[in-house]
MARDRENPA-893646 format. One record per residue: residue in one letter; x, y, z of N, C-alpha, C in turn; chain. Coordinates in Angstrom, 1 decimal. Example, Ala and Ser with C-alpha at 12.3 -4.5 7.8 and 13.67 -1.06 7.14 Angstrom:
2
A	13.2	-5.7	7.8	12.3	-4.5	7.8	13.2	-3.3	7.8	A
S	12.8	-2.2	7.1	13.7	-1.1	7.1	12.9	0.0	7.9	A
# end
This chain:
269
X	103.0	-114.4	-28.4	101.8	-115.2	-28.7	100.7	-114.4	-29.3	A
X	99.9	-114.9	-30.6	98.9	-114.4	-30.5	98.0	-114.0	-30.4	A
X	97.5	-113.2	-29.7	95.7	-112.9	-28.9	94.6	-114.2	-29.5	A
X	94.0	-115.0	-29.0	92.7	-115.8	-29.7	92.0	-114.9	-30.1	A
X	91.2	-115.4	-31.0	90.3	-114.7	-31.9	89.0	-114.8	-30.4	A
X	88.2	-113.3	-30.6	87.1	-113.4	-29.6	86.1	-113.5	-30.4	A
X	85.3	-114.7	-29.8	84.2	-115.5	-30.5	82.8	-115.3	-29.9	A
X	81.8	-114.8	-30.3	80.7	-114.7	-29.9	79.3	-115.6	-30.4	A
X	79.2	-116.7	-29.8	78.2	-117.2	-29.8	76.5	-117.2	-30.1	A
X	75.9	-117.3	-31.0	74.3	-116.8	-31.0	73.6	-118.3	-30.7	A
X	72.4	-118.3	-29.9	71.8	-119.7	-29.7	72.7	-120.3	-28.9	A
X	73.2	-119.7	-27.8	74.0	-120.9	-27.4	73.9	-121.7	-26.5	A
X	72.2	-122.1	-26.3	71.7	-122.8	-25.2	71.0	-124.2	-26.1	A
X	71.4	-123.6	-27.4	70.5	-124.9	-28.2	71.7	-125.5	-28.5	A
X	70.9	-127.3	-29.2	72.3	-128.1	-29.6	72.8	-127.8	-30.2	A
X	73.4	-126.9	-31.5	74.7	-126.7	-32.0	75.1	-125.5	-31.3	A
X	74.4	-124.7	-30.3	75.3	-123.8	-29.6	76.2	-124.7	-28.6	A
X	75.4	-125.7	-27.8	76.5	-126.4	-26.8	77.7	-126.9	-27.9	A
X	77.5	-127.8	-28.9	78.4	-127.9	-29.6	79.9	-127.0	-29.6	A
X	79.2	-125.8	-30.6	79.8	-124.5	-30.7	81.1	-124.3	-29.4	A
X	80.0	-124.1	-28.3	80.7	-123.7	-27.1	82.3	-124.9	-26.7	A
X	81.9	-126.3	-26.4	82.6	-127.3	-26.4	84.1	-127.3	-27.4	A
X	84.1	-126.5	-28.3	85.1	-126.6	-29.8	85.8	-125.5	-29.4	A
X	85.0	-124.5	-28.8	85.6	-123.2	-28.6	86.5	-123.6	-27.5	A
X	85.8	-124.0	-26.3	86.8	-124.2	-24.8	87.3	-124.9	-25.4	A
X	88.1	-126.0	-26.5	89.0	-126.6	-27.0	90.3	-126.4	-27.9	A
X	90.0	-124.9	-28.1	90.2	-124.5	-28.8	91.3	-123.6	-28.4	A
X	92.8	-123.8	-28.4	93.6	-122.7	-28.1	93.7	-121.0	-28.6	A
X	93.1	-121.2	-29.8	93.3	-119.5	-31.3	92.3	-119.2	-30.7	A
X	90.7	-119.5	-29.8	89.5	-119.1	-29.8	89.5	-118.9	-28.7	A
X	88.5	-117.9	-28.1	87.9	-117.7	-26.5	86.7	-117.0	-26.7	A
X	86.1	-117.7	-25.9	84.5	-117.6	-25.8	84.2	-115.7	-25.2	A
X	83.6	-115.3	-26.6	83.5	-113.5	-25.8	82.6	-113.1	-25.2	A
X	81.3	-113.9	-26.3	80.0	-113.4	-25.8	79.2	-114.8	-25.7	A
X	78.2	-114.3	-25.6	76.9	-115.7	-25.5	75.7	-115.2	-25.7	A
X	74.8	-115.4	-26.8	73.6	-114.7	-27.4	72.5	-116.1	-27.0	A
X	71.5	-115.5	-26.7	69.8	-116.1	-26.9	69.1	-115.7	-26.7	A
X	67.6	-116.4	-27.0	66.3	-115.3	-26.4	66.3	-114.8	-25.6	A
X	65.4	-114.0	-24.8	65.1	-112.9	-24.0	64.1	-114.1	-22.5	A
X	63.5	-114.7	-23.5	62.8	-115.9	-22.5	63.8	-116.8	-22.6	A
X	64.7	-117.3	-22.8	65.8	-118.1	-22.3	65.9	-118.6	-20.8	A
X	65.5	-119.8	-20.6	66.0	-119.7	-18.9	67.2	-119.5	-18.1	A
X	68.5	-119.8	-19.4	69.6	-119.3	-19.2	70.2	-118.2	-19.3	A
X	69.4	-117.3	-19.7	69.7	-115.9	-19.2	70.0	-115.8	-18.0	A
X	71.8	-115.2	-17.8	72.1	-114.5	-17.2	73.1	-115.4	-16.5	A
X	73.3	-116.9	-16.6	74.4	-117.4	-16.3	75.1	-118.0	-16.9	A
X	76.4	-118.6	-16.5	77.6	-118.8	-16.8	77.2	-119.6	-18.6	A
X	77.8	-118.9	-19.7	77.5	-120.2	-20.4	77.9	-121.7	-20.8	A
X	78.7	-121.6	-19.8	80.1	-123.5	-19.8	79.0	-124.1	-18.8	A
X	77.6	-123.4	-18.1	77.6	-124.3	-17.1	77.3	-125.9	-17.1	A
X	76.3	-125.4	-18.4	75.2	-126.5	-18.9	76.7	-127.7	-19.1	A
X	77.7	-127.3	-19.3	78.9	-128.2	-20.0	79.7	-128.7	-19.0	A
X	79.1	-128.1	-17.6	80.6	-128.4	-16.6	81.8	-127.8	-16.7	A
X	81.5	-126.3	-17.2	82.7	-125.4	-17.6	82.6	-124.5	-17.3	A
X	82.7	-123.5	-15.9	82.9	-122.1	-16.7	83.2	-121.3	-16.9	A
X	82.5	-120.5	-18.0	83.7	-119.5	-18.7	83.9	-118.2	-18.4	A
X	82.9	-117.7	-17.8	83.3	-116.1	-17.1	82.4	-115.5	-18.2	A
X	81.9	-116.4	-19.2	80.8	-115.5	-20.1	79.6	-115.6	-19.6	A
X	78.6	-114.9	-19.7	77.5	-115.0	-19.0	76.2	-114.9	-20.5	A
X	75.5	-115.7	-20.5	74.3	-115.6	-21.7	73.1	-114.3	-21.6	A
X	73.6	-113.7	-22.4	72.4	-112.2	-22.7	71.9	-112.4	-23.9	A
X	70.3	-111.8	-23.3	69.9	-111.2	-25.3	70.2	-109.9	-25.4	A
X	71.2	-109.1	-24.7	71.8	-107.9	-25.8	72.2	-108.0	-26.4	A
X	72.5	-107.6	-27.7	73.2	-108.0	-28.7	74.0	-106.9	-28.6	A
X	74.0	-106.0	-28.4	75.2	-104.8	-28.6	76.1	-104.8	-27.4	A
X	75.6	-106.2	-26.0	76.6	-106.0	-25.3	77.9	-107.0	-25.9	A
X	77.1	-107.7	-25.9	77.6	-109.6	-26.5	78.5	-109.1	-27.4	A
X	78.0	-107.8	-28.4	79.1	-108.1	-29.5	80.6	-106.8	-29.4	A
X	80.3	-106.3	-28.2	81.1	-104.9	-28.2	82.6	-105.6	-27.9	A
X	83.3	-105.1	-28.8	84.9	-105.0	-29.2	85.1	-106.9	-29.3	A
X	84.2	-107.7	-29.8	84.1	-109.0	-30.5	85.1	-108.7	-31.5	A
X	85.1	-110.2	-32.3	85.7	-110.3	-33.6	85.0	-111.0	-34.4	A
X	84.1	-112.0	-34.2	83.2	-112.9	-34.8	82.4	-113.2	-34.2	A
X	81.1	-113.0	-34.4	79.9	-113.8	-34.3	79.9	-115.2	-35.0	A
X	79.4	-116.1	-34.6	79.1	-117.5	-35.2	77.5	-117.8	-34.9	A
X	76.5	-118.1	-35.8	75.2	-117.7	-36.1	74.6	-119.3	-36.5	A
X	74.2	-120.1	-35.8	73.0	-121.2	-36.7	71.9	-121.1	-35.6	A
X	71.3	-120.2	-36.3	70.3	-119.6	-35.6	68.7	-120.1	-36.7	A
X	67.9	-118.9	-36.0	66.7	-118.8	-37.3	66.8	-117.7	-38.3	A
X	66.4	-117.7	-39.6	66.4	-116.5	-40.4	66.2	-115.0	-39.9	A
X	65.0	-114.9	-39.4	64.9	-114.1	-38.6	65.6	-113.1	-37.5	A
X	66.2	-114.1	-36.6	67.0	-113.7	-35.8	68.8	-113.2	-36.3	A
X	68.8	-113.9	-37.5	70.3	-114.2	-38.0	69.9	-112.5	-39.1	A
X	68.7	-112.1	-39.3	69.1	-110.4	-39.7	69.0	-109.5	-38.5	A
X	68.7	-109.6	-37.6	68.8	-108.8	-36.1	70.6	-108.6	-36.2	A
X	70.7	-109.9	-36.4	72.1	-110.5	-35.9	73.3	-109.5	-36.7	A
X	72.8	-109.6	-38.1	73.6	-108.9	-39.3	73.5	-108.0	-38.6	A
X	72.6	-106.8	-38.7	72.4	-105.2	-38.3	73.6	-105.3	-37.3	A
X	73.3	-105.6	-36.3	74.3	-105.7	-35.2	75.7	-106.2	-35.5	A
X	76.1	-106.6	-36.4	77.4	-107.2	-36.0	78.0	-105.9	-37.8	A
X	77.0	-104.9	-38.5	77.8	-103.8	-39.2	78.0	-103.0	-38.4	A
X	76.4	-102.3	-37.5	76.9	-101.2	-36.4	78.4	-102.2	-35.8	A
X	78.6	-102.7	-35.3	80.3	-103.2	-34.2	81.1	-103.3	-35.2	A
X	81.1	-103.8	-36.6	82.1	-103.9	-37.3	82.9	-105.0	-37.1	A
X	81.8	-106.1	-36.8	82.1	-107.6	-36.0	81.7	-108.8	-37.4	A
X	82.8	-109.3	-37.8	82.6	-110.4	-38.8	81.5	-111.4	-38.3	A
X	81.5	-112.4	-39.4	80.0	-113.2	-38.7	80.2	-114.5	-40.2	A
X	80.1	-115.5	-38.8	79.7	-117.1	-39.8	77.8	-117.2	-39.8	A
X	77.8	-117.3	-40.8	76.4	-117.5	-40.7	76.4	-119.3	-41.6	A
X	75.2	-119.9	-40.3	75.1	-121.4	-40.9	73.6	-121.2	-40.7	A
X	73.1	-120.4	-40.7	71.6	-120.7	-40.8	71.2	-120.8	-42.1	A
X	70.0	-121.8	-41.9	69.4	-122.1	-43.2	67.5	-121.5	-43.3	A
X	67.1	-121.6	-44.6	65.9	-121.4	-44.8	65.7	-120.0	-45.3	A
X	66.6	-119.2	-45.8	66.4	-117.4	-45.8	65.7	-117.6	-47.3	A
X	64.9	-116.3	-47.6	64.4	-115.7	-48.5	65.1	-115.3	-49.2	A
X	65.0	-115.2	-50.6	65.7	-114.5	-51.4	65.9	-112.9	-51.3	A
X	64.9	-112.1	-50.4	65.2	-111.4	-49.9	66.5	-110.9	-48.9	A
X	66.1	-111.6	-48.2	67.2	-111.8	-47.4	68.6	-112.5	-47.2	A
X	68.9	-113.4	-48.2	69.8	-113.3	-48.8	70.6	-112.3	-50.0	A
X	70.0	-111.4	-50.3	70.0	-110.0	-50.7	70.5	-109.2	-49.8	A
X	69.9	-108.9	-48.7	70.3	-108.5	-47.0	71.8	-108.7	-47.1	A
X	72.1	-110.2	-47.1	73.6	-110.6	-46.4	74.6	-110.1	-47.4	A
X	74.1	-110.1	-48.8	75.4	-110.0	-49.9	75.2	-108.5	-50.0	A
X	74.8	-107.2	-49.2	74.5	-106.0	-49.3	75.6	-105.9	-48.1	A
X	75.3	-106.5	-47.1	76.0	-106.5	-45.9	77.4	-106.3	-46.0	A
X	77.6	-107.9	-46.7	78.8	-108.1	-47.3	80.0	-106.5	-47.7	A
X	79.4	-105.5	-47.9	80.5	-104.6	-48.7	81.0	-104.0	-47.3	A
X	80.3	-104.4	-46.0	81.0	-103.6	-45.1	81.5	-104.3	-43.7	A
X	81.5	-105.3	-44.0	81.8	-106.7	-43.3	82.2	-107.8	-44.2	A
X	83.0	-109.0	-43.3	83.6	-110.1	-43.8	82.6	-111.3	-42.9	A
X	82.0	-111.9	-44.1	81.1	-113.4	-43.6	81.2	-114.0	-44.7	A
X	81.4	-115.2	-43.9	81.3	-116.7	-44.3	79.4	-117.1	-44.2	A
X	79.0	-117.4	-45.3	77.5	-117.7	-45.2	77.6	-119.1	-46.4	A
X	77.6	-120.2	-45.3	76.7	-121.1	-46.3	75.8	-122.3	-45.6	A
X	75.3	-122.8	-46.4	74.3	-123.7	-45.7	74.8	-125.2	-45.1	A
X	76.0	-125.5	-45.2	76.8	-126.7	-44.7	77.7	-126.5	-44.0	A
X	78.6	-126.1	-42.7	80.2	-125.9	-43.1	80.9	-127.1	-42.9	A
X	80.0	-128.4	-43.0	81.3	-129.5	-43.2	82.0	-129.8	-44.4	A
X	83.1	-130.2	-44.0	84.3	-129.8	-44.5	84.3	-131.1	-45.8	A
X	83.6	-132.5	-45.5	82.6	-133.2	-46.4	81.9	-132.4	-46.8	A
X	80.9	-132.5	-46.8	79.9	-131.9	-47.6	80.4	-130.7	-48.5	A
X	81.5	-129.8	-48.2	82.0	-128.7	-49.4	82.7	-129.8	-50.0	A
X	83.4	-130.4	-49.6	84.3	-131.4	-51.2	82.7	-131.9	-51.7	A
X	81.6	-132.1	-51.2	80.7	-133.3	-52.0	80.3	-132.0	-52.8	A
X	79.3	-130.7	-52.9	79.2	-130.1	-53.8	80.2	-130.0	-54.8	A
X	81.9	-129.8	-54.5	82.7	-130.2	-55.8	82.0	-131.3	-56.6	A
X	82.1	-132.5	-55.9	82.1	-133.8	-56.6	80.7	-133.4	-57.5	A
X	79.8	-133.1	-57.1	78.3	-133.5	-57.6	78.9	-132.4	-58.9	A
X	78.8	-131.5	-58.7	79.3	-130.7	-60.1	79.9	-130.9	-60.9	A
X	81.1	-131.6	-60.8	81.8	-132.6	-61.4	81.1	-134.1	-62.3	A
X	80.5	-134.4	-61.4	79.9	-135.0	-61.8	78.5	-135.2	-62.7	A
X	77.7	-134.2	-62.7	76.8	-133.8	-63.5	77.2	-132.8	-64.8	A
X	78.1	-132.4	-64.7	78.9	-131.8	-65.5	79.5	-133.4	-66.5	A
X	79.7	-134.6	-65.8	80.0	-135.7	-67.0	79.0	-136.1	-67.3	A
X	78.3	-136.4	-66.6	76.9	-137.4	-66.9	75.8	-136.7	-67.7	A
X	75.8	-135.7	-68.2	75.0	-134.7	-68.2	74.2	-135.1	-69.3	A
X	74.3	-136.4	-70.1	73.1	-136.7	-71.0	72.9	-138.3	-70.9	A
X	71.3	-138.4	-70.6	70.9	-139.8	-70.2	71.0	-140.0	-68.7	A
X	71.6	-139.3	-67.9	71.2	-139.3	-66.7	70.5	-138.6	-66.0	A
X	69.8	-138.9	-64.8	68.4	-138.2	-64.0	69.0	-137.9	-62.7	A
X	68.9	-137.2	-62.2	69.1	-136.6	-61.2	68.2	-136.4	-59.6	A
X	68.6	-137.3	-59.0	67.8	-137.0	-57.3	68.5	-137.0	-56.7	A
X	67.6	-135.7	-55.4	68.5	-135.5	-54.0	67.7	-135.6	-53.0	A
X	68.1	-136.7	-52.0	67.4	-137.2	-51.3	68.3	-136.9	-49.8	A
X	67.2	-136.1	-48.7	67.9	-135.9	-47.5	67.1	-135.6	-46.5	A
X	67.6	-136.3	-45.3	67.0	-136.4	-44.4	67.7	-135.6	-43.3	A
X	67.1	-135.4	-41.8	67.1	-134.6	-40.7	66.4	-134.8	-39.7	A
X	66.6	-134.8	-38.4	65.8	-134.9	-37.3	64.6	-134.4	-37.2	A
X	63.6	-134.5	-36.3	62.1	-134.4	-36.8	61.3	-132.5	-36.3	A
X	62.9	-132.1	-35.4	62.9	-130.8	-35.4	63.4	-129.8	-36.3	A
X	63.8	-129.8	-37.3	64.2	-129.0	-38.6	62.7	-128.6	-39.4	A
X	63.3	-127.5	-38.8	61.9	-126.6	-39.9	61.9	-126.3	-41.2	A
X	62.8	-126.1	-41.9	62.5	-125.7	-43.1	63.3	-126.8	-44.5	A
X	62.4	-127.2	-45.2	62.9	-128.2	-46.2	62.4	-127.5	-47.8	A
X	63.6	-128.3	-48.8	64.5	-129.2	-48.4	65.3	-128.4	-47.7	A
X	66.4	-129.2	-46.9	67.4	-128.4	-46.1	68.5	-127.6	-47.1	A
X	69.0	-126.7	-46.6	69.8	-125.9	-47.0	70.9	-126.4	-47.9	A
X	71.9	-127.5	-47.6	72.7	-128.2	-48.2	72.3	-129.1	-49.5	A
X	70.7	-129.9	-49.1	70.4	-129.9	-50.2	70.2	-129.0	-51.7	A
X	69.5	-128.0	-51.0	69.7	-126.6	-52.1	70.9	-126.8	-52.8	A
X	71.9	-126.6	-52.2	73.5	-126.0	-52.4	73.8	-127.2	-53.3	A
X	73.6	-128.6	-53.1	74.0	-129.5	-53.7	73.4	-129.4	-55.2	A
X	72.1	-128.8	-55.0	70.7	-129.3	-56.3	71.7	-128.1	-57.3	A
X	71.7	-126.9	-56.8	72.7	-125.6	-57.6	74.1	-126.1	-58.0	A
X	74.8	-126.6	-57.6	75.9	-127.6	-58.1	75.6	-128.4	-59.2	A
X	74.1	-129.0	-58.9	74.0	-130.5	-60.3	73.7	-129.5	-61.4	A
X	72.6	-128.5	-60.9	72.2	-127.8	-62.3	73.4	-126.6	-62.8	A
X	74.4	-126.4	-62.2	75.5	-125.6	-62.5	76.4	-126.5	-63.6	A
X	76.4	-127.6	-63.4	76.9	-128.7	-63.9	76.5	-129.7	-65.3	A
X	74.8	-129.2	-65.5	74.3	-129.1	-66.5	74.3	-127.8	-67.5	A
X	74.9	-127.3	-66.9	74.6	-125.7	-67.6	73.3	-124.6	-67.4	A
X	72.4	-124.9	-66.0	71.1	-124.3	-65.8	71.3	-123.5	-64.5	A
X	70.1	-123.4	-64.5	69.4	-122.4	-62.7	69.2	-123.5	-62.3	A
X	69.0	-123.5	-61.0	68.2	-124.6	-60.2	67.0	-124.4	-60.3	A
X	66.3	-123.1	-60.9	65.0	-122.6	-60.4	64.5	-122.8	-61.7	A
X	64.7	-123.3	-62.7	64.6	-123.7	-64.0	64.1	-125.3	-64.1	A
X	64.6	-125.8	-63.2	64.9	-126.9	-63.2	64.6	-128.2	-61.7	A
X	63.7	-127.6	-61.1	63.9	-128.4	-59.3	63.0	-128.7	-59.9	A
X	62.3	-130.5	-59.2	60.9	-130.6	-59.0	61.0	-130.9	-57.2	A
X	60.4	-129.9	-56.6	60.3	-130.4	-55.0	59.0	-131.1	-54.6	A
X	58.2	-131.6	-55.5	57.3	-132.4	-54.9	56.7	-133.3	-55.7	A
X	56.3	-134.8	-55.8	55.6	-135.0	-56.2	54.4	-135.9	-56.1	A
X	53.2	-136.1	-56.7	51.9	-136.9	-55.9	51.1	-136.6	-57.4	A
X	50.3	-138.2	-57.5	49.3	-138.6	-58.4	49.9	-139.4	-59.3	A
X	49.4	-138.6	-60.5	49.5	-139.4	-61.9	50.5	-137.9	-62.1	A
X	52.0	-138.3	-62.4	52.7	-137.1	-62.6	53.4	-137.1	-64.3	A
X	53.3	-138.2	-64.5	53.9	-138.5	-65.9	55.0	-138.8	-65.9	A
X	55.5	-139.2	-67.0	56.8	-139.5	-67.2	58.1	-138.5	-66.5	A
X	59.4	-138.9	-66.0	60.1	-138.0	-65.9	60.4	-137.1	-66.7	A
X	60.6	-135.9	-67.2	61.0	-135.4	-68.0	62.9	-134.9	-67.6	A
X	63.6	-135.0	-69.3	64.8	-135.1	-68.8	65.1	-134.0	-68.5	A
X	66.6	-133.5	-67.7	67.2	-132.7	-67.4	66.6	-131.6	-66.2	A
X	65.4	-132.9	-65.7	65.2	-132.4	-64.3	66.2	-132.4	-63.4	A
X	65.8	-131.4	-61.7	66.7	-132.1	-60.6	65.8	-132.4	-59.6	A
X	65.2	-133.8	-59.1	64.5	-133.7	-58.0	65.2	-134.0	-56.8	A
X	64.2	-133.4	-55.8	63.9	-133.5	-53.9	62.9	-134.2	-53.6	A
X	63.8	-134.7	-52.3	62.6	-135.9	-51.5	63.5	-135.7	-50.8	A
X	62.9	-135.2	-49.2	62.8	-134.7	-47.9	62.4	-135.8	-46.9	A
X	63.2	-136.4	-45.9	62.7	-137.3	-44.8	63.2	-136.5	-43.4	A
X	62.1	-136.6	-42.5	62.1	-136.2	-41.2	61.6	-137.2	-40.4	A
X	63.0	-137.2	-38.9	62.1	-138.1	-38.2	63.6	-138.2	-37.1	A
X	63.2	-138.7	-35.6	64.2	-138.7	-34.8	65.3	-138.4	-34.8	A
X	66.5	-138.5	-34.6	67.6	-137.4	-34.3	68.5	-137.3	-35.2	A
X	68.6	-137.9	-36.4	69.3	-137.9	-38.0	69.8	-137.0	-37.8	A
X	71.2	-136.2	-37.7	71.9	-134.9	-37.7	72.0	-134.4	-39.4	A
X	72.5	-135.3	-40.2	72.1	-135.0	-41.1	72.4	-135.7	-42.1	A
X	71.8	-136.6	-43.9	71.9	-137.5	-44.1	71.9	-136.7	-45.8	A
X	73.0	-137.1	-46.6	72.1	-135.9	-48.2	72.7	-137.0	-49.4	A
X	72.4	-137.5	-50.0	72.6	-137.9	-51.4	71.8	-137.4	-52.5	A
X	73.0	-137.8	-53.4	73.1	-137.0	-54.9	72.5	-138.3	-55.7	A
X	71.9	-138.9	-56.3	71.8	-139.9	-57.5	71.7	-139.7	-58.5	A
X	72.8	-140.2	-59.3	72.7	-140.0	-61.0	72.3	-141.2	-61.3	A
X	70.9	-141.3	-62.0	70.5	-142.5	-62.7	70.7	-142.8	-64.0	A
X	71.1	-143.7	-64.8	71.1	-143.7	-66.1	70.9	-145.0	-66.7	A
X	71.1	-145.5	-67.6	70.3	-146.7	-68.1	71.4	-148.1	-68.0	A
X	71.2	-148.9	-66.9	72.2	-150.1	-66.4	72.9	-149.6	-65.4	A
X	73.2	-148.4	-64.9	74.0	-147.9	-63.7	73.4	-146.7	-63.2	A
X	74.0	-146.1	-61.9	74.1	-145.3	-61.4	74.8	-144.9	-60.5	A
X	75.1	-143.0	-60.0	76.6	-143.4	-59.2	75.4	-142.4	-58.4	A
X	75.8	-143.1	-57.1	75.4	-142.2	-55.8	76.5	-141.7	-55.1	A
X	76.3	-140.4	-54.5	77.2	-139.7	-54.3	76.7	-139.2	-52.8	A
X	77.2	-139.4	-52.0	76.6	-139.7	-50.2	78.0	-139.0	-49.0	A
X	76.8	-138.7	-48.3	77.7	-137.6	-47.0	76.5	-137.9	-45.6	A
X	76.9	-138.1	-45.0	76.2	-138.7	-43.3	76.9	-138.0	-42.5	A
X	76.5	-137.2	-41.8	76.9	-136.6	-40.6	76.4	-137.4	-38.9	A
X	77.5	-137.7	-38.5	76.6	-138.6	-37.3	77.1	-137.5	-35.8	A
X	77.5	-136.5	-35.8	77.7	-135.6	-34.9	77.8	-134.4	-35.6	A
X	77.4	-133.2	-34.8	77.1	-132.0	-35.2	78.2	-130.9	-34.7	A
X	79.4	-131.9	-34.4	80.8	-131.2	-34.3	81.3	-131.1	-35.6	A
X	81.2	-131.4	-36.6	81.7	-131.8	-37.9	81.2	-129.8	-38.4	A
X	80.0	-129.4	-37.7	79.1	-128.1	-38.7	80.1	-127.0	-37.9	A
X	80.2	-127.4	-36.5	81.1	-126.3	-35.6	82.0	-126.0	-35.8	A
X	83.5	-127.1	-35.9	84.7	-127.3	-36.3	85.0	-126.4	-38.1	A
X	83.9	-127.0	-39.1	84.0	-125.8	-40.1	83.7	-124.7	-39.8	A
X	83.3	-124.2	-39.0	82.0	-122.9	-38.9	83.6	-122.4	-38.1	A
X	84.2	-122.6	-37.3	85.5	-122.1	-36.3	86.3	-122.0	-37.2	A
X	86.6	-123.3	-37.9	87.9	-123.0	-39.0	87.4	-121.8	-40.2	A
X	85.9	-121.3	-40.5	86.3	-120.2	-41.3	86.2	-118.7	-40.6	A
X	86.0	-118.9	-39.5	85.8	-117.9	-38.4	87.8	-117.5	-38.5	A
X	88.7	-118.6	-38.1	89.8	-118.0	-38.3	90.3	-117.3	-40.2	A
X	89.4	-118.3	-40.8	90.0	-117.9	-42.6	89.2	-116.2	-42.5	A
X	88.5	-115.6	-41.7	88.2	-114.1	-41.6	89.1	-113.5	-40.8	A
X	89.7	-113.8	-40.2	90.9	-113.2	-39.6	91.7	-111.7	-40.4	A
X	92.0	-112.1	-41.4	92.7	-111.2	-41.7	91.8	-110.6	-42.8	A
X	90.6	-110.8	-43.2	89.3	-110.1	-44.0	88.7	-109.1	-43.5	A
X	88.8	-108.0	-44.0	87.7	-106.6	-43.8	86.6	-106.6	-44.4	A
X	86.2	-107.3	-45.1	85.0	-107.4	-46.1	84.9	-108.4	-47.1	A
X	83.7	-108.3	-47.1	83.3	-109.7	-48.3	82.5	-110.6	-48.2	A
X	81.8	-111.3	-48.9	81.1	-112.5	-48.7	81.9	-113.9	-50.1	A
X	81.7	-114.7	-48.4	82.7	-116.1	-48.7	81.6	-117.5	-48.6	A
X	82.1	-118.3	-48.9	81.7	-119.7	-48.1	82.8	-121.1	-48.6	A
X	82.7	-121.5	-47.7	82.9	-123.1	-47.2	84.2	-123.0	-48.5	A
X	83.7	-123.2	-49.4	84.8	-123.4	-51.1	85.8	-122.3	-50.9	A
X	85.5	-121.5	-50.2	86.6	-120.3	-50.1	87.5	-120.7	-49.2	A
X	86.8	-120.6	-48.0	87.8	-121.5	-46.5	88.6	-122.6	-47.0	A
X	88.3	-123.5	-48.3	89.4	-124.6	-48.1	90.0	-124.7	-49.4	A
X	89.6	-123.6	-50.1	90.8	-122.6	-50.7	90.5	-124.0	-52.2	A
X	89.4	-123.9	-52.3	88.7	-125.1	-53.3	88.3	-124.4	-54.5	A
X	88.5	-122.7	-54.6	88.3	-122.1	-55.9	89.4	-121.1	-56.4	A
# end
């Protein structure tokens, strides 16, 4: 038989850590190694299945060098912040790492693809397994439409999500304008108010809704003159981000290095 992959947890007292944890104890290939959170965590220091009615003989620390010693994977939807603590630590161990956090700086996304030469991670802003086929589609699709149609991305999220647009929308808007033949940074309008003028073509816009527990909601619109095709992904449980985030946690298995995402895991390039 072969050994489960040992999986180490970050955040695992918040909702996609219970998530996380729930997929893992389900999980025959996986076993729960470590359990990462704050330092002010109330659950510091006990069982992590407890909160679940489970448990697992792992106990929740903010060491990070204890959590990750002789690991195999960290799995990270954390904050930016915390998710480069997280990096440093998991090259000193020599410990792969899913990273689903969103909101990084272009800095710091510089950080992870530096990382990358001496470690193997999966970093992207979605890992449902929908939403990587919908970036195909949108690319695909703006790639046909690509004259006389307009372009919006409209997505919403619970009223706790800090940083907008969300991450997937990014990833989606980088697909339309890949698709047109541009940058996204050439090309985004993320806001608009007043007298703004006419659209101009070969935009890509964002519009951002926040509000009660929406796990997560993202459409693509291609407008054009008598039609348009909307292109739509709804997430109504936040097992959909864990179950990817596990499934590329095993696609590193046999990886010593590199930087991947989601289109790699399902073997879409």
């Amino acid at each position: 038989m072969v050994n489960p992959l040992k999986v180490v947890i970050a955040g695992c007292s918040g909702r996609m850590g219970h998530v996380l944890l729930e997929c893992v104890f389900a999980d025959s290939e996986l076993v729960l190694h470590g359990a990462l959170d704050r330092a002010d965590n109330p659950q510091l220091g006990r069982d992590a299945g407890e909160q679940l009615g489970k448990l697992s003989g792992v106990n929740v620390v903010a060491d990070i060098d204890l959590a990750l010693k002789d690991a195999d994977v960290l799995v990270d939807f954390t904050r930016p912040e915390a998710s480069m603590s997280y990096l440093d630590a998991c090259q000193k161990h020599h410990v792969k790492m899913i990273i689903g956090t969103t909101g990084f700086s272009v800095e710091q996304k510089l950080a992870i693809e530096v990382a990358s030469k001496n470690i193997a991670i999966v970093f992207a802003p979605n890992m449902s397994v929908g939403v990587t086929l919908l970036i195909n589609l949108v690319e695909q699709a703006a790639k046909v439409l690509n004259d006389g149609y307009d372009i919006e991305i409209v997505e919403m999220h619970h009223r706790h999500k800090v940083d907008a647009p969300s991450g997937t929308a990014l990833r989606l808007g980088e697909a339309a304008a890949q698709g047109l033949g541009q940058a996204l940074k050439d090309c985004a309008i993320y806001a608009r108010e007043g007298v703004t003028g006419e659209r101009e073509a070969g935009k890509i816009g964002f519009a951002t809704l926040r509000g009660g527990d929406v796990v997560g909601d993202h459409t693509v619109v291609l407008a054009g003159i008598g039609e348009r095709v909307e292109l739509t992904h709804k997430a109504s449980s936040r097992a959909t981000f864990a179950l990817g985030a596990l499934r590329a946690a095993k696609f590193l298995n046999d990886k010593n290095a590199g930087l991947f995402d989601m289109q790699d895991v399902l073997g879409l390039r």
